[in-house]
N, C-alpha and C positions, 0 to 999 in steps of 0.2 A: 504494500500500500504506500501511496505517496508521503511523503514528512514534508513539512513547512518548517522555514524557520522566517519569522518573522523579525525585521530591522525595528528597532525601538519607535519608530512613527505609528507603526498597526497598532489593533486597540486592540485591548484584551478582551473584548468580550466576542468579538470574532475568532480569536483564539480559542477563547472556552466554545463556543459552539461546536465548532468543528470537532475539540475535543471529544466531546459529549458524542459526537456521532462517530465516534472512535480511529479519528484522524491523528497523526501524531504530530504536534505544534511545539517547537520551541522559542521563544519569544529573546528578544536578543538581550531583554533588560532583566533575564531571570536565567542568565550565564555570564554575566559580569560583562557583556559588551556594547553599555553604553559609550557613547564618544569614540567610537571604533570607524576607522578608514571602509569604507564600503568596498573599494577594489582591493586592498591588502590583508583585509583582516573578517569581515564581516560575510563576503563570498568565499574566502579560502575555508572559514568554520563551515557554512551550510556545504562547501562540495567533500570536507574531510568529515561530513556527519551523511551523505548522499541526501540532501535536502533542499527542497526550491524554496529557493530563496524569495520572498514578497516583499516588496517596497513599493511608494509612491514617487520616489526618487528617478525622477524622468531624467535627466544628464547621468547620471549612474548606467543607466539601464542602455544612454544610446552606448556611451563607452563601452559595455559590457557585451556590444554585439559584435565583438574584432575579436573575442574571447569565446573559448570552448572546452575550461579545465571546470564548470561546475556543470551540477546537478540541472539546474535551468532558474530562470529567474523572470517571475513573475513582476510586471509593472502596472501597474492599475494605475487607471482613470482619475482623476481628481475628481472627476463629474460624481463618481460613486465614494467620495473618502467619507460622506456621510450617512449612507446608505447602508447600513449594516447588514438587513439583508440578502439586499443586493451584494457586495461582497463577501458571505458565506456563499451564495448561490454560484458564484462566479468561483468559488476555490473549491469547492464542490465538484462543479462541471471539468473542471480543468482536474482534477482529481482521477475523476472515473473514467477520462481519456487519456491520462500522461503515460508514456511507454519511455521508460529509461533511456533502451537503446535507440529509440530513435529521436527524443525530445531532451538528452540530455546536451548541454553544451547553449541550448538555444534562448532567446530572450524572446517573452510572452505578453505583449501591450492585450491587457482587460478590460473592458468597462461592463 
């Protein structure tokens, strides 16, 4: 099954959701990597844990498309950063379709 590790911007209560539906979430600010480099440190844990990585972090994510050493990394929408549902439903979906070997390496614009 897919693992999320979520950058210290995602809210914890999309977190627990998913939890609860027995997804495995690790959130960045409950492994000691707030104020962590998103290219050197914050993607090298999610692809040394094989986890996509989720952020709102749009310059992050275009950077991150000349790279292919992580698990995949999810960018969402700002349209959706309030919509709580709507971003379970979207980590969900992208859940029950992710295939390793062919979606690892790659960068994931959501809304």
């Amino acid at each position: 099954m897919t693992g999320f590790y979520f950058d210290e911007h995602m809210n914890r209560v999309v977190a627990d959701a998913l939890i609860l539906r027995g997804y495995h979430v690790v959130m960045a600010v409950d492994v000691g990597m707030e104020g962590k480099d998103d290219d050197t440190e914050h993607l090298v844990f999610a692809a040394k844990n094989d986890l996509v990585m989720v952020s709102f972090d749009h310059p992050f994510a275009v950077r991150t498309l000349v790279r292919a050493d992580h698990a995949g990394l999810i960018c969402l929408s700002y349209s959706i950063r309030e919509n709580i549902g709507r971003m379970i439903d979207v980590l969900i979906e992208f859940a029950q379709l992710y295939e390793p070997e062919r979606d690892s390496g790659q960068v994931f614009w959501l809304s």
